[in-house]
KOLPAVEX-38142 format. One line per 3 residues: number of its first residue (from 1); their letters; for each residue x, y, z of C-alpha. Coordinates in steps of 0.05 Angstrom, whole numbers, plus 5000, padded with zeros to 4 digits. Example, Ala and Ser with C-alpha at 12.3 -4.5 7.8 and 13.67 -1.06 7.14 Angstrom:
% residues 2
1> AS> 5246:4910:5156  5273:4979:5143
***
This chain:
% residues 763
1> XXX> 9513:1694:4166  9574:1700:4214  9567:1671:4290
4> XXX> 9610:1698:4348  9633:1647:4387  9597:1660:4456
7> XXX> 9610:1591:4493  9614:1605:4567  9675:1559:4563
10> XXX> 9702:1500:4598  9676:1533:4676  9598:1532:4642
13> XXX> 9575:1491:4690  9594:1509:4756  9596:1580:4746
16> XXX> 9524:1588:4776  9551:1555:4834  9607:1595:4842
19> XXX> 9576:1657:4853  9524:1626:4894  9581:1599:4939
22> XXX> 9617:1673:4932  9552:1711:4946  9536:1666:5001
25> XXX> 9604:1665:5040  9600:1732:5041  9524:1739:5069
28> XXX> 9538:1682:5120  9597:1735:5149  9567:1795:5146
31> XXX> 9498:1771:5180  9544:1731:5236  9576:1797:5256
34> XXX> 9506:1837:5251  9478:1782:5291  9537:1773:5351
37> XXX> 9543:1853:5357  9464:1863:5358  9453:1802:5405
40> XXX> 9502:1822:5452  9474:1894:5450  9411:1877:5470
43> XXX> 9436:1824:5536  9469:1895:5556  9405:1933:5546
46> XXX> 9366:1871:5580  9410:1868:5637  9417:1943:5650
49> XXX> 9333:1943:5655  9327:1886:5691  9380:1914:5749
52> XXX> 9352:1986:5736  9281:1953:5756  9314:1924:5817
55> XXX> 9337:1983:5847  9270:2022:5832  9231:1956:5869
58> XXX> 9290:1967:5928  9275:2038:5936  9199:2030:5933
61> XXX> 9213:1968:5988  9249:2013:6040  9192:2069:6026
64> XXX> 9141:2016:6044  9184:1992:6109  9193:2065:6130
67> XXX> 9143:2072:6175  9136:2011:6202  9208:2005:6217
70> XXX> 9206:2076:6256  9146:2048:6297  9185:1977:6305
73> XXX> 9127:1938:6280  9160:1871:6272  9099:1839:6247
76> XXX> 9083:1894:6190  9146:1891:6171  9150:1818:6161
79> XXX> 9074:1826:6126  9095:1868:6078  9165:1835:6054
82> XXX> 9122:1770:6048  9067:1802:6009  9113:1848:5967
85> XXX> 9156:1773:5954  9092:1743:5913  9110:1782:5853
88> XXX> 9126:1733:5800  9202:1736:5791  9220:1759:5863
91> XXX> 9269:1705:5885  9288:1733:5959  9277:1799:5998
94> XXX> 9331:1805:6049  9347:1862:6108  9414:1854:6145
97> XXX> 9435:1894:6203  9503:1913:6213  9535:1860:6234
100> XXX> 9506:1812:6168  9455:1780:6207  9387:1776:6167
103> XXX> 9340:1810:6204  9278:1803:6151  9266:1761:6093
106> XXX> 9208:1725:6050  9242:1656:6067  9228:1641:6147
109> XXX> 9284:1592:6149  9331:1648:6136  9319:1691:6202
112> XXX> 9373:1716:6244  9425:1682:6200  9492:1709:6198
115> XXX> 9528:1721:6135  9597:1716:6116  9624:1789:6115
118> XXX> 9683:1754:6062  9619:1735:6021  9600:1781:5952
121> XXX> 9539:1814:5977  9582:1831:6038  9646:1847:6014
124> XXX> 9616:1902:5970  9625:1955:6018  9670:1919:6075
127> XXX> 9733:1911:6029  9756:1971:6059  9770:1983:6131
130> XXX> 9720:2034:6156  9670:2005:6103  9644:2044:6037
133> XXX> 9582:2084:6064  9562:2104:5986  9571:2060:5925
136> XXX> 9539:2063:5851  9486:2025:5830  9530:1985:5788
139> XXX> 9582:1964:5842  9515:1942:5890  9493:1900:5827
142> XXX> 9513:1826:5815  9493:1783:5760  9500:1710:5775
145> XXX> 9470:1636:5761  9436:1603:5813  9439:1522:5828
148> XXX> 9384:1509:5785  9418:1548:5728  9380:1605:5726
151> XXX> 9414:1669:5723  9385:1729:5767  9400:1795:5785
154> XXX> 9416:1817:5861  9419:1896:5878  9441:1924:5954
157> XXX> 9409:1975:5976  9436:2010:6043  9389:2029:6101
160> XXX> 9416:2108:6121  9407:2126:6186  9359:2189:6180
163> XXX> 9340:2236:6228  9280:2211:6249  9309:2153:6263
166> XXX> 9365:2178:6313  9323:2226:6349  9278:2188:6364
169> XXX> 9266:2172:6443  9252:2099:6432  9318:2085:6375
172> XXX> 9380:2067:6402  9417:2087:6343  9469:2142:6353
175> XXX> 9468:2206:6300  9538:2188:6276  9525:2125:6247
178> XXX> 9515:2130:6177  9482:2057:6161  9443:2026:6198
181> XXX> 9430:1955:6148  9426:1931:6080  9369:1914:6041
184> XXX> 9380:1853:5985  9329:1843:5927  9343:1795:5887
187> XXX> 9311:1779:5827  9303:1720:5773  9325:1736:5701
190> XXX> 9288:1673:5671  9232:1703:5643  9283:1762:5600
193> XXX> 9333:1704:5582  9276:1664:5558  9255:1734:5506
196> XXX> 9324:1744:5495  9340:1676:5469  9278:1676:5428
199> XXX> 9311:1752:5395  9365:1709:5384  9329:1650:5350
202> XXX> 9288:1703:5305  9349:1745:5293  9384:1680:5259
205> XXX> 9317:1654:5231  9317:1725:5195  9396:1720:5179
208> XXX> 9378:1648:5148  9315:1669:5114  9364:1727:5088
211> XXX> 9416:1687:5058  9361:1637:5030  9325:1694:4994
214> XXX> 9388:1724:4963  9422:1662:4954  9349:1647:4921
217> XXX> 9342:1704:4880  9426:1696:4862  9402:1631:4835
220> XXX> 9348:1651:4799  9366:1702:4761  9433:1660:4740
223> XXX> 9383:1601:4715  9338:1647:4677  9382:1695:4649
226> XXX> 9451:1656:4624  9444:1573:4644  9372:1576:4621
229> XXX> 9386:1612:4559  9449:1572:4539  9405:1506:4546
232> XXX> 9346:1522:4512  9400:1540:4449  9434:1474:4458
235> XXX> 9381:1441:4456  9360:1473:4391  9422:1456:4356
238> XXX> 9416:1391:4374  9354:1381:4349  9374:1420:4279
241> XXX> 9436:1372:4281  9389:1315:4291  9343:1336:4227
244> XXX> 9281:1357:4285  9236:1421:4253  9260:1480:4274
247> XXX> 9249:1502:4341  9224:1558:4378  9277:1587:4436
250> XXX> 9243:1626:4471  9297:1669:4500  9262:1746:4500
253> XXX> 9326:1786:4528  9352:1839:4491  9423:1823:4506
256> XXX> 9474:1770:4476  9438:1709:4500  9380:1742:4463
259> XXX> 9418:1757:4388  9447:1678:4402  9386:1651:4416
262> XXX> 9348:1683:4355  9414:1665:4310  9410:1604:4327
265> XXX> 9330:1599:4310  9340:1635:4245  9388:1573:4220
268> XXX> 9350:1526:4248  9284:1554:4203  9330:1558:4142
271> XXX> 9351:1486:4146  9294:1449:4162  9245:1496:4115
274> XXX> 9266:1458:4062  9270:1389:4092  9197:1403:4123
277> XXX> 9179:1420:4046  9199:1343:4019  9167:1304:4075
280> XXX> 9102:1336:4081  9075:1304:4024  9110:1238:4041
283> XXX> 9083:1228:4107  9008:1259:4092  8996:1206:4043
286> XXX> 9040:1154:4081  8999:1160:4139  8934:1159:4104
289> XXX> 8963:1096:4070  8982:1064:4135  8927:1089:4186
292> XXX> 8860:1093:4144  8812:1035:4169  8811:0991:4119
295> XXX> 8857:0947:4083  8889:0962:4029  8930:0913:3991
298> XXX> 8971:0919:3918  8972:0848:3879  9006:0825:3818
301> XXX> 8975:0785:3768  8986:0716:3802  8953:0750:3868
304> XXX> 9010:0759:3903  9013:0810:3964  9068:0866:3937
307> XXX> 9047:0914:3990  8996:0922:4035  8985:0979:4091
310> XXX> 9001:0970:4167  8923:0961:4177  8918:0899:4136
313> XXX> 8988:0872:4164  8972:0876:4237  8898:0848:4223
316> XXX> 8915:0783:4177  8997:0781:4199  9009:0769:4128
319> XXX> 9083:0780:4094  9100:0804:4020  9089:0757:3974
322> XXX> 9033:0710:4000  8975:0697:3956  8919:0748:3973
325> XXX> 8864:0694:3988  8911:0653:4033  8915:0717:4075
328> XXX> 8853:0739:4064  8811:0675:4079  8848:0618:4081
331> XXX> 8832:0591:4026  8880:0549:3974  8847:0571:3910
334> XXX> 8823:0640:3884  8757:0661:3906  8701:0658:3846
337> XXX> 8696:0719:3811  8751:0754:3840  8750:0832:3834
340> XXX> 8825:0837:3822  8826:0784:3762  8768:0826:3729
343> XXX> 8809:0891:3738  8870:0851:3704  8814:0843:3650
346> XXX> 8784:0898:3634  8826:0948:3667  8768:0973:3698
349> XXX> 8754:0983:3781  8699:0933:3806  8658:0930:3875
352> XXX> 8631:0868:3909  8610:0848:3978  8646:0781:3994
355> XXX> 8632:0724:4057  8680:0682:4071  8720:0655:4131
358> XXX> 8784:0682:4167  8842:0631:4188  8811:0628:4252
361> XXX> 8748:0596:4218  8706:0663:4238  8654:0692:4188
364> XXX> 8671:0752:4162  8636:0802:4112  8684:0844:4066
367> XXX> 8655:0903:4017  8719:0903:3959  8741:0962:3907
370> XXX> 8790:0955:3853  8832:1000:3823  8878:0969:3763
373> XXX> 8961:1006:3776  8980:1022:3694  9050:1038:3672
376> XXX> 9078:1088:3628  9052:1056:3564  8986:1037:3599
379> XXX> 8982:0969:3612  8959:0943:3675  9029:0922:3727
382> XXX> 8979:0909:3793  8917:0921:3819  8908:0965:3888
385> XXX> 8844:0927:3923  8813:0968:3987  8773:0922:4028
388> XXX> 8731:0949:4091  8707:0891:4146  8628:0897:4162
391> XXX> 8631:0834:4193  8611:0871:4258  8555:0909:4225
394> XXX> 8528:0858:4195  8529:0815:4259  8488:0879:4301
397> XXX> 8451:0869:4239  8423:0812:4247  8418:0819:4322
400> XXX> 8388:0877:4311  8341:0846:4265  8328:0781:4313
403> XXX> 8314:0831:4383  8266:0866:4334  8224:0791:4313
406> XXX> 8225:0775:4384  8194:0839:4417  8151:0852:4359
409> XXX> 8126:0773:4370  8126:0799:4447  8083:0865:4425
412> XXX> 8036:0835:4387  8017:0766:4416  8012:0798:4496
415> XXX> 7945:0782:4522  7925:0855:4525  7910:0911:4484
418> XXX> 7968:0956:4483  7984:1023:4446  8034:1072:4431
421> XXX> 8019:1148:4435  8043:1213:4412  8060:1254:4478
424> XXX> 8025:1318:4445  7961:1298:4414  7956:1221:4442
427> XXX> 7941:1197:4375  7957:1118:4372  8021:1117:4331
430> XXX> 8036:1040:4336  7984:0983:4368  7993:0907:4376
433> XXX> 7954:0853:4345  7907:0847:4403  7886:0913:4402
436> XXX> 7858:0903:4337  7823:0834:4371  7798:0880:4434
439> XXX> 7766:0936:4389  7745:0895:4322  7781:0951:4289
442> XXX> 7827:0933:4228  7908:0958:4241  7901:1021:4187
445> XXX> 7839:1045:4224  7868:1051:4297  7932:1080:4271
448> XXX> 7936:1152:4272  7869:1164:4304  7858:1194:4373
451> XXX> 7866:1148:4434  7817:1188:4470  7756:1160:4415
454> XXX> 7751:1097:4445  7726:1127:4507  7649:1116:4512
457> XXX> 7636:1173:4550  7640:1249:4553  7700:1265:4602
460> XXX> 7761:1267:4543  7784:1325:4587  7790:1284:4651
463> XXX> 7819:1224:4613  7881:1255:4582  7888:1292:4641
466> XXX> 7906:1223:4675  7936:1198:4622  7995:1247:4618
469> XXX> 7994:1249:4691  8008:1173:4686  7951:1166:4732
472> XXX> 7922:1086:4735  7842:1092:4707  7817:1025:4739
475> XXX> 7756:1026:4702  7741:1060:4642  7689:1050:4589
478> XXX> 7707:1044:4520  7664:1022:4462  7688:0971:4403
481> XXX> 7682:0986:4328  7613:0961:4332  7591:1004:4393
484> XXX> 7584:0948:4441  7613:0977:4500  7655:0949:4550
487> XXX> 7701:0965:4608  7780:0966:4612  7839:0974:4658
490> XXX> 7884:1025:4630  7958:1030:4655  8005:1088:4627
493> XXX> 8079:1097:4622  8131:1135:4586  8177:1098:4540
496> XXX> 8234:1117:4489  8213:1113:4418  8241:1141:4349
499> XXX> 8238:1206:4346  8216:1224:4428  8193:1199:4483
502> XXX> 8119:1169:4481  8063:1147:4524  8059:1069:4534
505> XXX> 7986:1047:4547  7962:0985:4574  7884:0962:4559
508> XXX> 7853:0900:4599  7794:0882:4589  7755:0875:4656
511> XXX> 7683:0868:4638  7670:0802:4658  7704:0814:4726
514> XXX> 7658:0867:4735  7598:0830:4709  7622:0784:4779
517> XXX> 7631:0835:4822  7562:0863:4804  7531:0802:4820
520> XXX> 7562:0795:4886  7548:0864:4901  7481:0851:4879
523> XXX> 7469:0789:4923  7503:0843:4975  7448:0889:4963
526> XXX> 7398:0842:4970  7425:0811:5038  7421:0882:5060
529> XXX> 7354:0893:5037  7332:0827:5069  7364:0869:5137
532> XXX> 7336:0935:5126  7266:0892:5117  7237:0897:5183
535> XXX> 7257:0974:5184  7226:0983:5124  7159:0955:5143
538> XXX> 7161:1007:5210  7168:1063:5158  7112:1044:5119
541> XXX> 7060:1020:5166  7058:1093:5204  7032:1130:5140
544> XXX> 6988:1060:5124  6956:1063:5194  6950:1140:5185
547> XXX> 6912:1120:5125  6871:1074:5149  6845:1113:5210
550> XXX> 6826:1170:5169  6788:1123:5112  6753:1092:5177
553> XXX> 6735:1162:5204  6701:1180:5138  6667:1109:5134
556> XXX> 6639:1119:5207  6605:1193:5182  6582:1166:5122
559> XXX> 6546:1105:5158  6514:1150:5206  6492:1196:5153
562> XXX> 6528:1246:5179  6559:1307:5134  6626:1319:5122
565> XXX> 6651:1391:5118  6691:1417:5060  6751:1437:5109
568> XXX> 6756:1363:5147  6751:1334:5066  6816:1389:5050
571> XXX> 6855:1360:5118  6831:1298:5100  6857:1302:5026
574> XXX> 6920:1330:5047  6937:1275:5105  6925:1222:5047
577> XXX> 6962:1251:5001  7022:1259:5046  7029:1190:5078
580> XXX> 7019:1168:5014  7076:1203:4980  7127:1179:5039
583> XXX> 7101:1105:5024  7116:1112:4954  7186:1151:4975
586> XXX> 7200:1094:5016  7196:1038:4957  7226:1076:4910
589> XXX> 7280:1081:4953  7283:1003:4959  7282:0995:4889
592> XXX> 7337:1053:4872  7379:1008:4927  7364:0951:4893
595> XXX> 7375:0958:4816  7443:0939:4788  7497:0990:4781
598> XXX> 7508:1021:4713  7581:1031:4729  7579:1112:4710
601> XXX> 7628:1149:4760  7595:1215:4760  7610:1274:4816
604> XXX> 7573:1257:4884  7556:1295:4951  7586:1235:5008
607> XXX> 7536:1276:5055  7476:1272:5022  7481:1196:5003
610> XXX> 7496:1194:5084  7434:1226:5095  7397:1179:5044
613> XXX> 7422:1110:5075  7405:1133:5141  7330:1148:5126
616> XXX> 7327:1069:5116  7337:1063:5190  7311:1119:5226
619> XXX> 7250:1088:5252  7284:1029:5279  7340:1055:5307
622> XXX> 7296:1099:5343  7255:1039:5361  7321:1021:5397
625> XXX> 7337:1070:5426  7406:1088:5387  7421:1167:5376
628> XXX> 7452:1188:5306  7502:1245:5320  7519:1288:5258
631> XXX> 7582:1323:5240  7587:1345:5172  7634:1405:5145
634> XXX> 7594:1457:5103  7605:1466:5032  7639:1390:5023
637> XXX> 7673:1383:4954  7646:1324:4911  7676:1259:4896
640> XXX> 7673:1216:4831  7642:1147:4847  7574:1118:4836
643> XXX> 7522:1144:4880  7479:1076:4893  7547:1037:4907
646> XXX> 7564:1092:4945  7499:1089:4986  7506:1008:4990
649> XXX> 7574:1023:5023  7548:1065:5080  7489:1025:5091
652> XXX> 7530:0968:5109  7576:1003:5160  7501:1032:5188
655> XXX> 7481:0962:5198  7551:0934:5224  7544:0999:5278
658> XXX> 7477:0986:5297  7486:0910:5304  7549:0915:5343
661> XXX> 7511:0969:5397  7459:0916:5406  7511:0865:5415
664> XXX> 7539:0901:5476  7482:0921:5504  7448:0851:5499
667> XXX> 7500:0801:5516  7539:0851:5555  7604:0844:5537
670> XXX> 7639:0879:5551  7591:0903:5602  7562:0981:5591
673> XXX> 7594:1029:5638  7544:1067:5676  7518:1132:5634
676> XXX> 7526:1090:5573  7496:1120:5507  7476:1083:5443
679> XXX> 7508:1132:5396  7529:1127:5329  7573:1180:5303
682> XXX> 7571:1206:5233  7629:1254:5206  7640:1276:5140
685> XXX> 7701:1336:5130  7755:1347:5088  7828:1337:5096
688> XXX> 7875:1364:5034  7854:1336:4982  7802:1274:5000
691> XXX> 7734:1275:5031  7745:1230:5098  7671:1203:5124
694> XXX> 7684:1161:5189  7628:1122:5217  7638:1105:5298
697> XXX> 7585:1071:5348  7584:1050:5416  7589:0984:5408
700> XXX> 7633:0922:5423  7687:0948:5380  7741:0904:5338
703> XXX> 7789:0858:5366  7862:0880:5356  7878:0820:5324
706> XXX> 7828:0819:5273  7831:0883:5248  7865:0870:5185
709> XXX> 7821:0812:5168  7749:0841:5173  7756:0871:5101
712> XXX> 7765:0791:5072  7710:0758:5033  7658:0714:5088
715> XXX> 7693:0733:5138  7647:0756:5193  7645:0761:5279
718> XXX> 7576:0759:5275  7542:0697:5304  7520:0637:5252
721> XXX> 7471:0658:5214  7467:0734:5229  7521:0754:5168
724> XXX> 7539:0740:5110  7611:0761:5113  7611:0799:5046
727> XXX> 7591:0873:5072  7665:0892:5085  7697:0862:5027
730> XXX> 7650:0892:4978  7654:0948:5011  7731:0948:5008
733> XXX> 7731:0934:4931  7677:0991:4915  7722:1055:4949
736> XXX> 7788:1024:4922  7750:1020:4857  7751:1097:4866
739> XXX> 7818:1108:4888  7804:1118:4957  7815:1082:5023
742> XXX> 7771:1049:5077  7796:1025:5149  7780:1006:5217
745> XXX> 7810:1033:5283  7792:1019:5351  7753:1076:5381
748> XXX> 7774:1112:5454  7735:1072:5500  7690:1032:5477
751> XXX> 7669:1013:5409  7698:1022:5334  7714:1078:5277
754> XXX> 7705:1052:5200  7746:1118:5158  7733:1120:5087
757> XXX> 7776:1176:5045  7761:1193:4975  7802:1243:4931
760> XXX> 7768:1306:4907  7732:1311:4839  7772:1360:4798
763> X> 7726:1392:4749
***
């Protein structure tokens, strides 16, 4: 292949910024001249408008002072130079009379002056002897700059004497004089200088921007089509000289620099093709050699290092020719059945799994192969041993192994029942050793059964509703292999586990706190009944006395002999039969209230057992005088709670009501306003999703300052021997049993407001 020899020569590298120079010598001329000439054009133009202006403001001037200068009105004519000077730019309105004197003017000061007739606005017309009577516009025009350096534009404008003015009876002026005065505007060129310097500004900002775009683009195209070009080639042969690859020149003109460029890349392909060729095979399996992570070491027979990859060299800093298990481990001897001697051996590869210690004393954990190196005639020259370090596998191994023994020791030896569940079906995939305690179930049974079994009841539905709601059940009753039951505190959260996420559950056994609180709220229950007992016996001694009047009635006939009719015996049936049945309605009440709580939440209506409790103490609260006031929502959604602790709960915020009325209204404190009422107020309603039942009276209310201790165990305001202090706190624990919420507030006025909220029983 023949090359021409297209070297830009010895001026390569400052021809680019030659022709920039050239190019922009040449544009810097060329956009001075188009700037002076078009600058100076447009002053001219500027100037020629501005004075043009002038003269048309003059003329409109003397038409304005026309009249009033034929009627001699002094004052208009002063008026309307003054008002016609507040035009912005206006400098100075003059009028001189013959002689120079300033007759009229914007500037007061100047009146009656007399100006110099040698002076330029004078000298216009007097330079000849009679004076000009006509001049052009131009030769009344001067340009000049004032003291402040601002350059304005003055334009004299004669005053002709005109008919009217010489024939008139009260003008003194004869016919034959031709000008009567002078009228001088003058006017300040600021504001067009200021435009016209900014043209000039822009016109050599655009000049500049110009030159910078061609002296750009100049540049541009130089770099990209010949110094570009001519760099990216030699650059490529220096690479080709320097035994690189071939490269790529990416030079896509279709003109010289194109052919060299592509010449040059079709030598460089043909040179290194063949070098590429050799090394490829060299470097692929020197770099696996060197890089691969794990050591690799050739020894001879006496276990010396003869080569060893950059892995193992940069992990032990060993050197050719140390003894493999000084490098290795430190040791002084060979290890005991060493893989490498065996290969010598047998000429067979061998695998172990080796412990021993680093220089550094460290552990460390080695899995060997051996592969024996044979010559031409067979026989074994060295053995290549590949060693990969587990040391750090083992180690999260057996810390692995050592987090597992203590959490399982955790899992199974925490003091309640806990279990692991499937997310889907809740089937107990894993449970601790005092589980298996709790239910008296062996581990194989509870495994892979349903979680929901151990429920006692009937509302699975309900229960794995809460349970993948993660919903706290405070007190749920499960039954044990040998279907004792008992009741448990279940907790529920989601956990990682192999394979998913699962449910985490939480089982404490709370029946013999409940067994307590059942005998508190029993001893509750009976301090209440021992309160309602007086209320009790007004209930039943109406329908006792209704009793025993009639049976005296029909004892007083049937000792006088007298007969009884079959109608009176009916009425007489009936009446019996009726008290009767409310006596018996009345005990049976007391001994529902009484009995122990079975601790089966089931759905209840909070208005009904309102209506229950209160039948306790309608007779006696009517015996004093206290009005019940009802307000209760139709069509109430039910609750799920226990309807006799229920009942208990409202019977003790009746009784609080009813003792703290009588407490104002008989030690009068605070002292009943006038139009009083003993009123208890009963409302039951919903809000969202609770039933809210608030219970206010009339009474002597709740001290601020106490109103977050009346729910604590024997603690009463009642006086010695009138409370037992437990009503509220039992009270407290049986709604928060059910997830609800009880509180005091004070009440507007006078008295209190116990609210209870429940959540709504969803079916």
């Amino acid at each position: 292949m023949i090359f021409r020899d297209m070297s830009p020569g010895p001026l390569r590298l400052s021809l680019m910024g030659k022709l920039i120079l050239a190019a922009g010598l040449l544009l810097v001329s060329c956009m001075f001249l188009w700037s002076f000439f078009n600058i100076n054009n447009v002053r001219q133009l500027s100037t020629d408008n501005t004075v043009s202006e002038v003269e048309r403001l003059g003329s409109t001037i003397q038409l304005g002072l026309h009249y009033a200068m034929l009627t001699y009105s002094t004052q208009d004519i002063r008026q309307i130079i003054k008002n016609i000077s507040t035009q912005p730019d206006i400098k100075s309105i003059r009028v001189y009379n013959k002689s120079g004197q300033i007759k009229y003017t914007n500037k007061a000061e100047e009146t009656d002056q007399v100006t110099d007739i040698r002076e330029q606005a004078c000298y216009v017309c007097h330079q000849t002897n009679p004076p000009l009577v006509t001049l052009d516009v131009r030769s009344r025009t001067r340009i000049f700059t004032d003291s402040y350096g601002v350059r304005s534009a003055a334009v004299l404008s004669p005053i002709y004497n005109e008919p009217a003015c010489s024939n008139d009876p009260c003008h003194v002026h004869p016919a034959d004089k031709k000008v009567l005065g002078l009228l001088d505007v003058i006017v300040s060129m600021e504001e067009g200088e200021r435009k016209l310097n900014s043209f000039a500004r822009m016109s050599m900002l655009i000049a500049g921007g110009i030159l910078a775009a061609t002296s750009l683009a100049l540049f541009f195209a130089i770099h990209h089509f010949v110094n570009r070009p001519v760099r990216r080639v030699i650059r490529a042969t220096r690479q080709i000289a320097a035994g690189d690859p071939a490269p790529v020149i990416d030079v896509p003109q279709q003109d010289e620099m194109g052919e060299l460029a592509r010449a040059v890349q079709a030598m460089g392909r043909d040179v290194s093709s063949k070098r590429r060729e050799l090394e490829q095979q060299k470097n692929l399996y020197q770099n696996l050699y060197e890089h691969v992570p794990c050591y690799i070491t050739v020894q001879d027979k006496n276990l010396r290092l003869t080569q060893f990859n950059q892995f193992f060299g940069t992990a032990f800093k060993a050197h050719v020719g140390e003894l493999c298990y000084r490098a290795y481990k430190g040791r002084e001897e060979p290890c005991e059945n060493c893989p490498v001697l065996r290969s010598f051996a047998d000429n067979r590869s061998h695998t172990t799994e080796e412990t021993g210690f680093d220089r550094n004393g460290n552990p460390r954990h080695f899995i060997v192969r051996t592969n024996p190196l044979m010559d031409e005639q067979g026989n074994v020259v060295a053995v290549m041993e590949i060693s990969v370090d587990v040391t750090g596998m083992r180690r999260l191994e057996q810390e692995l192994d050592a987090s597992r023994k203590k959490y399982m020791a955790i899992f199974s030896h925490i003091p309640n029942a806990v279990f692991v569940l499937d997310r889907e079906s809740l089937e107990i995939l894993e449970c601790n050793r005092r589980s298996q305690d709790v239910y008296g179930y062996a581990p194989d049974e509870l495994l892979d059964s349903n979680f929901l079994d151990l429920f006692a009841d009937n509302n699975r539905d309900m229960y794995a509703r809460m349970i993948r709601e993660e919903k706290a059940i405070d007190r749920a009753k499960h039954r044990k292999k040998s279907g004792k039951p008992f009741y448990v505190s279940i907790r529920v959260s989601t956990t990682e586990y192999p394979g998913g996420d699962v449910y985490l559950v939480t089982c404490s056994d709370i029946t013999d706190r409940l067994e307590t609180e059942q005998q508190l709220i029993q001893a509750g229950k009976m301090a209440t009944l021992g309160e309602m007992a007086t209320g009790v016996a007004h209930e039943l001694n109406q329908p006792l006395a209704v009793i025993r009047t009639v049976g005296d009635l029909l004892a007083r006939r049937v000792a006088r002999g007298a007969s009884v009719s079959q109608e009176m015996l009916d009425e007489v049936a009936a009446s019996l039969r009726e008290h009767v049945e409310r006596a018996t309605k009345i005990i049976s009440h007391m001994r529902e209230f009484g009995r122990k709580s079975d601790l089966r939440l089931e759905p209840v209506d909070l208005a009904a057992v309102f209506t229950r409790a209160c039948e306790f103490f309608n007779q006696q609260l009517t015996l004093r005088n206290i009005a019940v006031q009802w307000n209760v929502e139709p069509d109430l959604p039910l609750v799920l709670a226990e309807d006799n602790r229920i009942e208990q709960v409202f019977t003790n915020l009746i009784i609080n009501a009813r003792d703290a009325i009588e407490s104002r209204w008989e030690n009068g404190a605070p002292p009943p306003e006038e139009g009083a009422q003993k009123r208890i107020t009963i409302s039951v309603f919903r809000d969202l999703g609770h039933v809210v039942a608030e219970i206010c009276d009339t009474g002597v209310g709740v001290p601020e300052d106490i109103l977050d201790r009346i729910f604590e165990p024997f603690f009463t305001t009642k006086d010695p021997g009138k409370g037992t202090g437990l009503g509220l706190s039992i009270s407290y624990g049986i709604i928060k049993d059910y997830g609800g919420a009880i509180f005091a507030r004070k009440k507007e006025g006078c008295g209190a407001c116990f609210v209870i909220r429940l959540p709504v029983h969803i079916a």
